[in-house]
N, C-alpha and C positions, 0 to 999 in steps of 0.2 A: 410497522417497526417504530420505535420509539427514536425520538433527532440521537441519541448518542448511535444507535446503533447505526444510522446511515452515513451520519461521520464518521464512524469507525471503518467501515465497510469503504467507504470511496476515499477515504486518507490509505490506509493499506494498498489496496489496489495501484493507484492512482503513483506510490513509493517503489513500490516494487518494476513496475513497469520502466518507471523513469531511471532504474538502477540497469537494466538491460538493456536499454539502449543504449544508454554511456556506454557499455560493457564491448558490446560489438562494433561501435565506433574505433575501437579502437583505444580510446582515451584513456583506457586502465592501466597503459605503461606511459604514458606521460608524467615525467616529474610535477606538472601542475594541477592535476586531475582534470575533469570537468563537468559543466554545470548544464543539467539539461533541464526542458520545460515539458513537461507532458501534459493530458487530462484525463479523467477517467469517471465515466459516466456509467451506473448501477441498471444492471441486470434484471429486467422482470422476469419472477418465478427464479430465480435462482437463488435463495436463501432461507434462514431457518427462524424462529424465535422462541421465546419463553413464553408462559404464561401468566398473566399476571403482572404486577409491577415488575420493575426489573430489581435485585437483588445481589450482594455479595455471591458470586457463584454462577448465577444466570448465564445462561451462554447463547451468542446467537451466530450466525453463519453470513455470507455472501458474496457473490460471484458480481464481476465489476468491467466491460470492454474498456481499453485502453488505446487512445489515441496521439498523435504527436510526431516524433520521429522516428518513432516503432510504434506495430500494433499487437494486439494481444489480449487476451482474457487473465482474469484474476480470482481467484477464492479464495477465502479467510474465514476463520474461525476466533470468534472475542469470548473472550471469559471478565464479566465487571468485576473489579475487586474494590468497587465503593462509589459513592455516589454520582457522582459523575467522570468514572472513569473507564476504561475496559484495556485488558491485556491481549492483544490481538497477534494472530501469527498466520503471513500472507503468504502463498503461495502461485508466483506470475506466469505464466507458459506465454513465452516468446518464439517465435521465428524459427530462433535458432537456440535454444533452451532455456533453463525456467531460471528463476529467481526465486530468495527466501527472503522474508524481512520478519521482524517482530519489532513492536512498540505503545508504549502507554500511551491512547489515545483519550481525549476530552471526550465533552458533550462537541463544544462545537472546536474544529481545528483552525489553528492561524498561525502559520509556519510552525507546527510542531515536527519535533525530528521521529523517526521513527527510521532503526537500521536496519541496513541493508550488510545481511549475513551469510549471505553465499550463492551458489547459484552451479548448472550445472553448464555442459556445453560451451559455445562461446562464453558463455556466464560465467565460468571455473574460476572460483576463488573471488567473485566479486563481494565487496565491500564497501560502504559506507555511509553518508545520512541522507534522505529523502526530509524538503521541510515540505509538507501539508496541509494547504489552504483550502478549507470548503467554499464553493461557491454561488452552492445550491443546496439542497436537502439530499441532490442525487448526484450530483458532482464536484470534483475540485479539481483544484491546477496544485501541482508537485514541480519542488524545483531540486533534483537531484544531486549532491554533489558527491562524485563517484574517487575515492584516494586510489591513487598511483599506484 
């Protein structure tokens, strides 16, 4: 895989996860929200890629385990829409239900936001931004902040 795509893959993952565990904390009826810390570390054999350089269009895949104060697995789907960028849309399966996020992610992430747009189960109705820091080629630390 090429560095955007592993940053892509463990920023998504790594967002999603940290929005469900806020979720079942509790914390999503709190007037102040809250801010959680998770990490998420990439999947062997679980993902896809292109051929070739990577391209407007290009699309690649991957599945991502999730640690912290919840656990849980992740899979996303990125489509790049330019040179160093890709459109990704994450999908988290938690515990006690799944999470959605989508967000424009770099080559490499350093608290970029990517939201967090819904989720099912305990999850119902979750919202808000994950920032995502890479901190390897295969993992990064999310720091979730979940709105009321």
């Amino acid at each position: 895989m090429t560095r955007i795509t592993r940053s892509a893959l463990t920023a998504v993952v790594a967002a999603l996860a940290a929005a469900g565990v806020i979720a079942t904390s509790g914390s999503a009826q709190s007037p102040a929200g809250t801010t959680l810390h998770l990490t998420s570390k990439s999947q062997k054999g679980v993902s896809f890629t292109f051929k070739g350089a990577p391209r407007q269009g290009s699309r690649f895949g991957f599945g991502d385990r999730v640690a912290g104060d919840d656990t849980g697995i992740d899979r996303g789907v990125c489509t790049f829409i330019g040179k160093d960028a890709a459109l990704c849309t994450i999908q988290v399966r938690l515990s006690r239900g799944t999470l959605s996020a989508q967000g424009l992610l770099p080559q490499r992430s350093n608290n970029t936001p990517v939201a967090i747009t819904g989720g099912t189960g305990a999850y119902d109705g979750a919202r808000g931004t994950a920032l995502v820091t890479d901190t390897s080629r295969t993992s990064a630390k999310i720091d979730v902040e979940l709105l009321p």
